[in-house]
C-alpha positions as CSV (number, residue, x, y, z in Angstrom):
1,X,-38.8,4.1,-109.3
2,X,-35.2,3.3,-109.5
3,X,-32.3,0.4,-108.8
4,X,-32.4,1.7,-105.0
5,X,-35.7,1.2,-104.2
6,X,-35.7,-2.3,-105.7
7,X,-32.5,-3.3,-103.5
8,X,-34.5,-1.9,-100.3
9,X,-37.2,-4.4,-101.3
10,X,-35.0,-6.9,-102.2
11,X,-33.8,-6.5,-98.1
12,X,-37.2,-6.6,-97.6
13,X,-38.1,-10.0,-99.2
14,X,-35.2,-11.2,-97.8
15,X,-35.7,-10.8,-94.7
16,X,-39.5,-12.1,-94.5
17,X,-38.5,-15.0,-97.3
18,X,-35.4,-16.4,-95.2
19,X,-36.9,-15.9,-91.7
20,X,-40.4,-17.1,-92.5
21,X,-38.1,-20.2,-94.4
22,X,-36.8,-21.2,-91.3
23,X,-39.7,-21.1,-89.1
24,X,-41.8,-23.2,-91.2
25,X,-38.9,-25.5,-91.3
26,X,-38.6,-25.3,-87.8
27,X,-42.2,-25.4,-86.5
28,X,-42.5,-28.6,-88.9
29,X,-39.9,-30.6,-87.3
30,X,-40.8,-29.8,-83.9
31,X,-44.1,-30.5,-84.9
32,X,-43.5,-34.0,-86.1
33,X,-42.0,-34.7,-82.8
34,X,-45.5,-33.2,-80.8
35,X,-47.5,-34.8,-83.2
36,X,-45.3,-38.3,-82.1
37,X,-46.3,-37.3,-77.8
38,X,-49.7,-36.6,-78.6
39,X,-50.4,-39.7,-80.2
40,X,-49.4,-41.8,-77.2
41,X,-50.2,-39.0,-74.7
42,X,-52.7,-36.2,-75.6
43,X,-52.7,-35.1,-72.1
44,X,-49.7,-33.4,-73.5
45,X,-50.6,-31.2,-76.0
46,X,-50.9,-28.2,-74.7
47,X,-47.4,-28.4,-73.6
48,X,-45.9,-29.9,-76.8
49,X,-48.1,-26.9,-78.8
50,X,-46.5,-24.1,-77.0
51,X,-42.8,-25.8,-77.4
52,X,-43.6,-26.3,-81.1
53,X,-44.7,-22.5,-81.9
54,X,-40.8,-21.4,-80.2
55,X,-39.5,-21.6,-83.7
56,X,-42.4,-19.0,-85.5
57,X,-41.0,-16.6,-84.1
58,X,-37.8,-16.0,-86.4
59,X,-40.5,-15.3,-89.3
60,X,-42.2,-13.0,-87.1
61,X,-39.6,-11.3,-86.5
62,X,-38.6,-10.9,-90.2
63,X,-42.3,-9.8,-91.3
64,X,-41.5,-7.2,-88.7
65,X,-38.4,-5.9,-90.5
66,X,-40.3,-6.2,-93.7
67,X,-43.1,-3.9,-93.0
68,X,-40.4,-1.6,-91.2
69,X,-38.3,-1.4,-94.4
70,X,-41.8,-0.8,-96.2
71,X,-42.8,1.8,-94.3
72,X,-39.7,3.4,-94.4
73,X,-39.0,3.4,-98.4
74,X,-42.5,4.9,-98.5
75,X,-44.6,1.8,-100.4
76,X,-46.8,1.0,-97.3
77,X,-48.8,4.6,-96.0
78,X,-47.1,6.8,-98.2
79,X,-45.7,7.3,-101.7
80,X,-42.4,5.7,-102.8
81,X,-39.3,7.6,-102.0
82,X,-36.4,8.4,-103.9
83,X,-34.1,5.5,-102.7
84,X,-30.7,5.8,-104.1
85,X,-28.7,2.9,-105.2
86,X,-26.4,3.3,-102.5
87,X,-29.2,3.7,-99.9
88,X,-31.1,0.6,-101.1
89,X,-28.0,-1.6,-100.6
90,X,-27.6,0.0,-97.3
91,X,-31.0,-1.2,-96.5
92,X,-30.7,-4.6,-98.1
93,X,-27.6,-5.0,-95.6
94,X,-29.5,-3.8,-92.6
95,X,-32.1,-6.6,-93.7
96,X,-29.7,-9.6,-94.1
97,X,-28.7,-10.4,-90.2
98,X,-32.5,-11.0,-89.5
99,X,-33.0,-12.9,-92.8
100,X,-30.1,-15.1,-92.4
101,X,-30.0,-16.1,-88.9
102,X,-33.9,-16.0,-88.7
103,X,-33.3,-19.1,-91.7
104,X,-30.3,-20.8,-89.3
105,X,-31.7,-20.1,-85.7
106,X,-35.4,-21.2,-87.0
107,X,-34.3,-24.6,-88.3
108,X,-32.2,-25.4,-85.3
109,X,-35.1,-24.1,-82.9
110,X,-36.9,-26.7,-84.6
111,X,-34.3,-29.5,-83.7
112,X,-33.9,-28.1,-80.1
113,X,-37.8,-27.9,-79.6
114,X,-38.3,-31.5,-80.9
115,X,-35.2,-32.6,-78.3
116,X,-37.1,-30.6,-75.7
117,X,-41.0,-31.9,-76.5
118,X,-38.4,-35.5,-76.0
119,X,-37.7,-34.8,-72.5
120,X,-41.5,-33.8,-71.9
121,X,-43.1,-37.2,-73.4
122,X,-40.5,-38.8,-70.7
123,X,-40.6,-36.2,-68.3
124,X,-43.7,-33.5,-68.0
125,X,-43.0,-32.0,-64.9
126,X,-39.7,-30.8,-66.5
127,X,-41.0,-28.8,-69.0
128,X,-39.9,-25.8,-67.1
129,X,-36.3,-26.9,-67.7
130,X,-37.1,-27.9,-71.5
131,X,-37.9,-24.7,-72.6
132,X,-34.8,-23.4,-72.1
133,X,-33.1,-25.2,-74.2
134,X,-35.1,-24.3,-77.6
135,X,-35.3,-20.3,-75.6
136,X,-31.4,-20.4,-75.9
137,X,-31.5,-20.5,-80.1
138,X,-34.1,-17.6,-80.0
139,X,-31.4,-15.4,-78.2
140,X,-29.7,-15.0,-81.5
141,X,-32.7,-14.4,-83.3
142,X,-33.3,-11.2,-80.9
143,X,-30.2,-10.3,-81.3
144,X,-30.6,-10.3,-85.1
145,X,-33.5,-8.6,-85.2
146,X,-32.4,-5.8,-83.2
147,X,-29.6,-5.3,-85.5
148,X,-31.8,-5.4,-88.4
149,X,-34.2,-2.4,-86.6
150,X,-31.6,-0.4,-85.6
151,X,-29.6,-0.7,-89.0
152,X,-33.3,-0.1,-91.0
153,X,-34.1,2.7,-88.8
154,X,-30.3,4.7,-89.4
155,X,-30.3,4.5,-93.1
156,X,-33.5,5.3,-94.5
């Protein structure tokens, strides 16, 4: 194996290390904030659980682009394939926009879903109107990922 299939892996650790980085952060600070509700109210939890789990997603969706890039430098189902050094910087690139806003958008999912489980512990019935605060953050996550597919997907 040579230099260009190490920088495609590279992308790929990136892009699950950095996204999966920033959800745990995230999930844990919106957690703290749940686990706050459901001491005084455990009639809440089911709603403070789903608005704690918003921020996963940004690692999810750098696993994604990780087994993608895997795939598609032949080390998951197939045999490794010859990966220039060009290529494999190409494809560390086309891994970075998940990686790196997964990491940003993750942690502040986390502070807008703690904000968010706030106005439910006050307010239950408006946890319609909560959720859109923390869904706003995951825009750019989407948006990231999609990048990362597409940009994956045209150079290998």
């Amino acid at each position: 194996m040579g230099i260009g299939i190490v920088y495609a892996l590279l992308g790929a650790a990136l892009a699950v290390l950095l996204a999966g980085a920033g959800s745990a952060i995230g999930v844990g600070i919106a957690g703290q904030a749940a686990s706050g509700v459901v001491t005084e109210d455990p009639g809440k939890f089911a709603k403070v659980l789903i608005m704690q789990l918003l921020p996963g997603t940004q690692g999810l969706y750098g696993l994604m682009i990780g087994f993608v890039t895997l795939v598609k430098i032949g080390l998951l189902g197939g045999s490794a394939a010859n990966v220039t050094p060009a290529t494999g910087l190409l494809v560390l690139a086309a891994c970075l926009p998940i990686g790196l806003v997964g990491l940003i958008s993750g942690i502040y999912q986390g502070k807008t879903s703690a904000a968010a489980i706030g106005i439910v512990a006050r307010k239950p019935e408006q946890f319609a109107k909560a959720m859109l605060f923390p869904a706003m953050v995951e825009t750019y996550a989407i948006l990231a990922l999609l990048i990362s597919f597409l940009a994956v997907n045209a150079v290998v």
